[in-house]
Legacy VTK file of the C-alpha trace (Angstrom):
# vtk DataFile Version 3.0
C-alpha trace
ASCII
DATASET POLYDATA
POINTS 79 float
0.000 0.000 0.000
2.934 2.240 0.301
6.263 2.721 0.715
9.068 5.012 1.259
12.711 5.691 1.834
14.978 8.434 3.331
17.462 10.178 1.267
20.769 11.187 3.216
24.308 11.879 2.675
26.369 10.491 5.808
24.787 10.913 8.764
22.433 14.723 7.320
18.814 13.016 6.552
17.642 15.745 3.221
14.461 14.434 2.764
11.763 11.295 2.475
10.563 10.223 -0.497
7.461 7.775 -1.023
4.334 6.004 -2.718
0.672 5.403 -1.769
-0.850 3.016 -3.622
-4.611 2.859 -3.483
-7.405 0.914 -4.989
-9.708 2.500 -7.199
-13.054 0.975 -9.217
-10.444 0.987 -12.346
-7.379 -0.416 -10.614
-5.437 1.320 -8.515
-4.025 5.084 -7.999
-0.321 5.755 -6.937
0.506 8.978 -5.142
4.150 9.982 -5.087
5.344 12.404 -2.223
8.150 14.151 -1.137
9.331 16.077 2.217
12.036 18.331 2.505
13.914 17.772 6.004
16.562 20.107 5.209
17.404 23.015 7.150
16.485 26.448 6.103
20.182 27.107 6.450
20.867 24.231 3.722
19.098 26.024 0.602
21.405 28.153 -0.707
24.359 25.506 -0.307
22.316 22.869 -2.204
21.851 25.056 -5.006
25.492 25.645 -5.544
25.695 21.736 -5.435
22.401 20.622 -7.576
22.400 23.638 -9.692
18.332 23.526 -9.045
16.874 26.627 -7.566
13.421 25.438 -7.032
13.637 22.291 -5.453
10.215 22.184 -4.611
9.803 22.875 -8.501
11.751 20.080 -9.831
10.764 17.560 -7.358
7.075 18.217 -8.396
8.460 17.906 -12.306
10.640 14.568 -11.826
7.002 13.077 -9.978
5.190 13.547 -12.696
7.606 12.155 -14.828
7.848 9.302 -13.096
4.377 8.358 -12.881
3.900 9.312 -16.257
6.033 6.665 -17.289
4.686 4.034 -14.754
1.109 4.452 -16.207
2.314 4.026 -19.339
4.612 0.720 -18.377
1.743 -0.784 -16.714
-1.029 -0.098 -19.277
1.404 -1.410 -21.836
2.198 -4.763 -20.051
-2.004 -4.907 -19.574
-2.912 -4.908 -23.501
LINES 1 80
79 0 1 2 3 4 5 6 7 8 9 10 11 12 13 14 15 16 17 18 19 20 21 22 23 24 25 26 27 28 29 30 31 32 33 34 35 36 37 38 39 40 41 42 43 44 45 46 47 48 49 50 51 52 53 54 55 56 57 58 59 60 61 62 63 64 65 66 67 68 69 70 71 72 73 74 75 76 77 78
């Protein structure tokens, strides 16, 4: 029904990242979330590392991706 995992560099925890996976009438509907555990303090030195500005952004971009490409997976392997 769901699952997740922590994302971390040594011993600094950056953030979760998971999936819910509910039933629907049509089969089932997977939810992909995110939560930033960095510090406030952390931003501006993880944009000189990542290059991405918006993490929030991108995160919300590379989701959709994601499960764009898992609906598309599992509706080929179904016909």
């Amino acid at each position: 029904r769901a699952f997740a995992f922590e994302c971390s560099m040594f011993d600094f925890h950056f953030s979760t990242w998971g999936y819910r996976i509910e039933p629907t009438d049509a089969g089932c509907r997977v939810t992909e979330w995110t939560e930033d555990l960095r510090p406030e303090s952390a931003f501006e030195m993880s944009k000189q590392i990542s290059g991405v500005d918006d993490r929030a952004a991108r995160n919300r971009q590379t989701m959709s991706t994601t499960l764009e490409r898992l609906a598309t997976a599992l509706e080929a392997s179904a016909g």
